[in-house]
C-alpha positions in Angstrom: 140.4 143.6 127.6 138.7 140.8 129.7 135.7 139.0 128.5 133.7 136.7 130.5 135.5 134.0 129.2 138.7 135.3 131.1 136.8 135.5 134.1 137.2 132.3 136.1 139.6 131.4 138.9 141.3 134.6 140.1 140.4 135.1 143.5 139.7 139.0 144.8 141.1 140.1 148.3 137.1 140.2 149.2 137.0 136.8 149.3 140.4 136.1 151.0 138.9 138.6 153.7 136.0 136.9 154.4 137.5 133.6 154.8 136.3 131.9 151.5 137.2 129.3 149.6 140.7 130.1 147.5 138.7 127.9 144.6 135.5 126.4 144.2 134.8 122.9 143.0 132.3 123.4 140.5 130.8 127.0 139.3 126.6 126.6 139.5 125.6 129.2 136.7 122.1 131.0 137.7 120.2 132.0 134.6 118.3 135.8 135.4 115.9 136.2 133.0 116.4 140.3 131.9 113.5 141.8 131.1 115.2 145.5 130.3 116.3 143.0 126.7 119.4 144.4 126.9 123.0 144.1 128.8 124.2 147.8 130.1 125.5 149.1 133.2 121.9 149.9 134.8 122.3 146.0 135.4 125.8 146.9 137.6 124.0 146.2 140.8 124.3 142.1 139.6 127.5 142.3 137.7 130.3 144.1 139.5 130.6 141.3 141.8 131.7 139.4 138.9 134.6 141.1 138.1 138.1 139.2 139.8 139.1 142.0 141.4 135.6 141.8 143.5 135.2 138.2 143.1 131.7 137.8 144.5 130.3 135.1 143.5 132.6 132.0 142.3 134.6 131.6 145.5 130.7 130.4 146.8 130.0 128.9 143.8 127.9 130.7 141.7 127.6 132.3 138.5 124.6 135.0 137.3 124.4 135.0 133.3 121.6 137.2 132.1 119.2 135.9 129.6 117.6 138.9 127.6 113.2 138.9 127.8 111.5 141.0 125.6 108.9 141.3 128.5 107.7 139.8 132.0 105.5 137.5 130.5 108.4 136.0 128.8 110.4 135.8 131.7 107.2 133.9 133.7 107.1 131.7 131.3 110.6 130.7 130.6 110.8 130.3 134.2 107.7 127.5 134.2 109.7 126.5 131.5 113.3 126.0 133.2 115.3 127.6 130.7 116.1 130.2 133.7 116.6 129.8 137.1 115.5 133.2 138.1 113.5 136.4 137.6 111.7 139.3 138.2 108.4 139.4 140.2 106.3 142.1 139.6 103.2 141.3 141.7 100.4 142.5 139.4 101.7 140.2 136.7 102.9 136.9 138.9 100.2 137.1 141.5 97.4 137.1 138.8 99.3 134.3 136.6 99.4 132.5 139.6 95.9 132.5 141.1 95.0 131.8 137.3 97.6 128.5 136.9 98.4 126.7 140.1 101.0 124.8 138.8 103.1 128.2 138.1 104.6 127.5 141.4 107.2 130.6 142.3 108.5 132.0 145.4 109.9 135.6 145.7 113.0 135.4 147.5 115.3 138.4 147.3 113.7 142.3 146.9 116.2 143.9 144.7 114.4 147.2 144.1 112.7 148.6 147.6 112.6 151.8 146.2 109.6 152.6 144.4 111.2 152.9 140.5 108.5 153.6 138.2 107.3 156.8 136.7 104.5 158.8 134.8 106.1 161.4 132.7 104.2 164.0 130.8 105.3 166.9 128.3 105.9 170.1 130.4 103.1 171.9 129.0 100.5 169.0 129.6 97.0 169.0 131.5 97.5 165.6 133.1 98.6 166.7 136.9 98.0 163.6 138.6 97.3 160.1 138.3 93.4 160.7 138.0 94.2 162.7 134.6 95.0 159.7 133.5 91.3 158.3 132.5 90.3 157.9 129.2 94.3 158.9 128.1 96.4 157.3 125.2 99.6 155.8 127.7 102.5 154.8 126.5 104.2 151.4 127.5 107.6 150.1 126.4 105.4 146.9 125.3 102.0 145.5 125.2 103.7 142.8 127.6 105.5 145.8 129.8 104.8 146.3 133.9 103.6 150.0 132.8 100.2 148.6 132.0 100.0 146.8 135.3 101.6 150.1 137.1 98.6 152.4 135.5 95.9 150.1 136.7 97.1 149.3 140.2 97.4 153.3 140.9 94.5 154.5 139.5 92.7 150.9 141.4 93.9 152.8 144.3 91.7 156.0 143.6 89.1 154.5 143.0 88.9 155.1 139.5 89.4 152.4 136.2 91.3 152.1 133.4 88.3 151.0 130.9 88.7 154.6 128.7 92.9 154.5 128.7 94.3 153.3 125.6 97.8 151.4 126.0 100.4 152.2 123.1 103.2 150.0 122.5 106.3 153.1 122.1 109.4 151.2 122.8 112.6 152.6 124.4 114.6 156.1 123.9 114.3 157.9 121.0 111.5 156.2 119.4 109.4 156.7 123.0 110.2 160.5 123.1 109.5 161.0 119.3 105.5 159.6 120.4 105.5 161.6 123.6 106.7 165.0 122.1 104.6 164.9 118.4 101.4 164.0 120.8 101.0 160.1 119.6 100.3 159.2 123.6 99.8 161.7 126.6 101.5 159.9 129.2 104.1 157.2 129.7 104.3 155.0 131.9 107.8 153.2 132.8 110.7 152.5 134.8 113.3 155.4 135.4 115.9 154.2 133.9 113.1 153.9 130.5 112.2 157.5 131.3 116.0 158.8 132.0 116.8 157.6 128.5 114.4 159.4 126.9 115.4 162.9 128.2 119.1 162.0 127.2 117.7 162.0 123.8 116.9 165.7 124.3 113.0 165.2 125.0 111.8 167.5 127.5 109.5 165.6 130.5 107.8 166.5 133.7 107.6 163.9 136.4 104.1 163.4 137.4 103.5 161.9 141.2 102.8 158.5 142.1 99.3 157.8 143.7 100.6 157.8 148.1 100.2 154.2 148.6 101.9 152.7 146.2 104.7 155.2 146.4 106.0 153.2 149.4 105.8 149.9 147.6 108.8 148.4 146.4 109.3 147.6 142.9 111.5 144.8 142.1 111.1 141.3 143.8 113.2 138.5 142.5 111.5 134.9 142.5 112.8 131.4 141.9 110.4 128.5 141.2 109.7 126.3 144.9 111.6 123.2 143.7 114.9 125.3 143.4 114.6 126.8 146.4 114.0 123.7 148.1 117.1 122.1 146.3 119.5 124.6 145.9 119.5 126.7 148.7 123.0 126.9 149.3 123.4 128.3 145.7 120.8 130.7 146.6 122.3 132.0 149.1 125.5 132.4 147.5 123.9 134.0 144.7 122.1 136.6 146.3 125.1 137.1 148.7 126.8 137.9 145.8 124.3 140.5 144.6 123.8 142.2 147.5 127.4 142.8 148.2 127.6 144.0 144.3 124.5 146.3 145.2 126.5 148.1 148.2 129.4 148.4 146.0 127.7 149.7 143.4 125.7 152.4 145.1 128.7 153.6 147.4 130.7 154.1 144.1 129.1 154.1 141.0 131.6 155.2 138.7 134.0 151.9 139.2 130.5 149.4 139.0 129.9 150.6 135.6 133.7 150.3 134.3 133.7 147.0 136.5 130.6 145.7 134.3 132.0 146.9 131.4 135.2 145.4 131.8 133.2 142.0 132.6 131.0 142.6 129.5 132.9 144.3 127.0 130.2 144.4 124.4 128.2 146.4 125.8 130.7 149.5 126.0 129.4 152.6 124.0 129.9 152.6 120.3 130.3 155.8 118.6 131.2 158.0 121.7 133.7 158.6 124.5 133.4 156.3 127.9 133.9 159.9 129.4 130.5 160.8 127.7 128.6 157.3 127.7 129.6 157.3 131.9 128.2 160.6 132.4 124.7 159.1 130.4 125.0 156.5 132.8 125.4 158.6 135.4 121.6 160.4 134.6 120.1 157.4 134.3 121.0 155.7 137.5 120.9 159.0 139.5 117.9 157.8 140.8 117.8 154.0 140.1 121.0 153.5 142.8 119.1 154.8 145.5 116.2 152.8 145.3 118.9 149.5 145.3 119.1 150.6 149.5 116.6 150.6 151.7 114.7 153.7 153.0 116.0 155.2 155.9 112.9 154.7 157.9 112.5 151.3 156.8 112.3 149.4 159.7 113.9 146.3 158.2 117.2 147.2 157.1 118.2 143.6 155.8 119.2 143.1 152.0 116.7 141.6 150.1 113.9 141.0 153.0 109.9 141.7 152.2 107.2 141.8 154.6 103.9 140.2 155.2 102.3 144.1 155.1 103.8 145.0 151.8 102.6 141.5 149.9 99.2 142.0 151.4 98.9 145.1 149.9 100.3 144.1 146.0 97.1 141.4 146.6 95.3 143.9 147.1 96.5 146.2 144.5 96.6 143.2 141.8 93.0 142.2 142.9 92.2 145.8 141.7 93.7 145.8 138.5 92.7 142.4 137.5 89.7 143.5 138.5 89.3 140.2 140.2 88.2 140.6 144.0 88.9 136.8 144.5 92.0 137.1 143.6 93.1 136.7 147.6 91.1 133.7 148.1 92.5 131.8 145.2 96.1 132.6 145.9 95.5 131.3 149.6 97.8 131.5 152.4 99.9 135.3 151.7 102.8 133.8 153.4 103.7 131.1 150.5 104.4 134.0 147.8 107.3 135.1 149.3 109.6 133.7 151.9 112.5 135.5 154.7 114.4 132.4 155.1 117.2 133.2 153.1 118.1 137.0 154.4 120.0 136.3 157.7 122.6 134.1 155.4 122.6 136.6 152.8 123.6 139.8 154.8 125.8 137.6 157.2 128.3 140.0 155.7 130.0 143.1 156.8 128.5 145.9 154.7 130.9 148.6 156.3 133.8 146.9 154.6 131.8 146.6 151.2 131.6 150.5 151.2 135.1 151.1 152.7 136.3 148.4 149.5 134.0 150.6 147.1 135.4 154.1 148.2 138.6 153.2 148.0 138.6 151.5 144.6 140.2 151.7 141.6 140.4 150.0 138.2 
């Protein structure tokens, strides 16, 4: 069984293919602060590359480690703090902790989610139909420091409509969150997919209530690194999110081999108690709709891994102006183009994809 510990110098036919390094001089570890708190295959899309036979990242250079947050508050301000390197963005968090605090000084550089991935779920038989139900409801979050909160107010900002009458309760993860959703404790949740997935493995009926039109076609998952790193390490960067866009490909062409690639990589975090056979098939729910918003939309007129827009981070201003309920919000963040930046994406995808998803077909364990 290979821990990360055995993981180290083998060098994958990926990276004899591409002309890489056969060893690298020194291995830069990249610290991703996780905000999901714990280490499972939904995290596949980062870690497959890791594995020898795929051999992503060290021939470049580059190491991720995950650091567990309990929320993205955390992870903003272990960032300030240095003790990671990288993290999520979620605009209505960072771009109100940033008009607030100058000095948090973060650039989003890589969009690892451009599918929209969150979700209002509902019991089957309730009254809430849309977003505007939501009013004066008892949501549930994961935590009080979760992007749910943010989520609810930036949708119903949208319609024209506040969130002064909702009440935000704190319900946690799986079982736990569908117990409060099926004895009536909250009326709606809030959450990620993958959040809501688990919570229907646990035998808790939902119903999937849609997103408000415009921020449907936002993306959902940014990844930002504070300026001074960019500045200095940009070859890492690149590397790095080399690395994870490759393992994104792999992972959504064939996603059976990422998660026994991960778990191979992380060992601890295979199931306890059940059959891989049966924790793969979880998995399997879970990420049915997670691995297609890793890709791009078809109609996405930038096709490039990891690139944003000037359009799409003028409208999360907009959006966190609303919920902040801050209408300055705009003109204290100044110039738009500083939150995020492009010049990384050419390097990154200078890769052949095809013969990522030909490698990911074709693979076995």
């Amino acid at each position: 069984m290979l821990t990360r510990r055995d993981l180290g110098l083998g060098l994958g036919a990926w990276a004899l293919a591409t002309g890489l390094p056969a060893l690298a001089q020194s291995v830069r570890v990249m610290k991703l602060a996780n905000t999901a708190a714990v280490n499972d295959p939904q995290q596949c899309f980062v870690t497959a590359g890791q594995h020898p036979r795929l051999n992503f990242y060290k021939p470049a250079g580059v190491d991720p480690e995950y650091v567990n947050m309990s929320s993205m508050t955390q992870a903003l301000q272990s960032l300030r703090a240095g003790h990671v390197d990288f993290g999520p963005a979620v605009p209505g968090i960072l771009l109100p902790a940033m008009a607030k605090d100058p000095s948090l000084d973060l650039v989003s550089v890589y969009k690892w989610l451009p599918g929209n991935a969150n979700t209002v779920v509902v019991k089957p038989g309730s009254p809430i139909k849309s977003v505007a139900d939501l009013v004066g409801k008892r949501i549930g979050v994961r935590s009080q420091g979760d992007a749910g909160i943010v989520v609810t107010k930036t949708m119903l900002g949208e319609l024209g409509l506040k969130d002064d009458t909702c009440e935000y309760i704190a319900i946690g993860d799986g079982a736990p969150a569908g117990a409060a959703i099926d004895n009536d404790r909250v009326d709606a949740m809030v959450a990620f997919d993958t959040a809501t997935a688990r919570i229907e493995l646990v035998g808790t009926p939902l119903r999937y209530v849609p997103l408000t039109p415009r921020f449907a076609r936002l993306g959902s998952g940014w990844l930002c690194v504070p300026r001074k790193l960019l500045k200095d390490e940009r070859k890492s960067l690149v590397a790095l999110f080399q690395g994870m866009a490759k393992s994104t490909i792999f992972s959504n062409a064939n996603l059976d081999a990422a998660i026994d690639l991960h778990w191979a990589v992380y060992p601890e975090s295979k199931p306890k108690g059940r059959s891989e056979d049966e924790a793969r098939k979880e998995l399997a729910f879970i990420l049915k709709d997670r691995k297609n918003s890793w890709m791009r939309r078809t109609d996405d007129p930038d096709q490039r891994m990891g690139a944003s827009s000037l359009a799409e981070w003028n409208s999360n201003i907009e959006m966190a102006a609303e919920s902040s309920k801050n209408p300055k919000l705009g003109k204290e963040l100044g110039d738009p183009n500083r939150l995020f930046t492009n010049d990384l994406v050419d390097e990154i995808n200078n890769f052949d994809k095809q013969a990522v998803i030909r490698m990911a077909r074709d693979f076995k364990l």
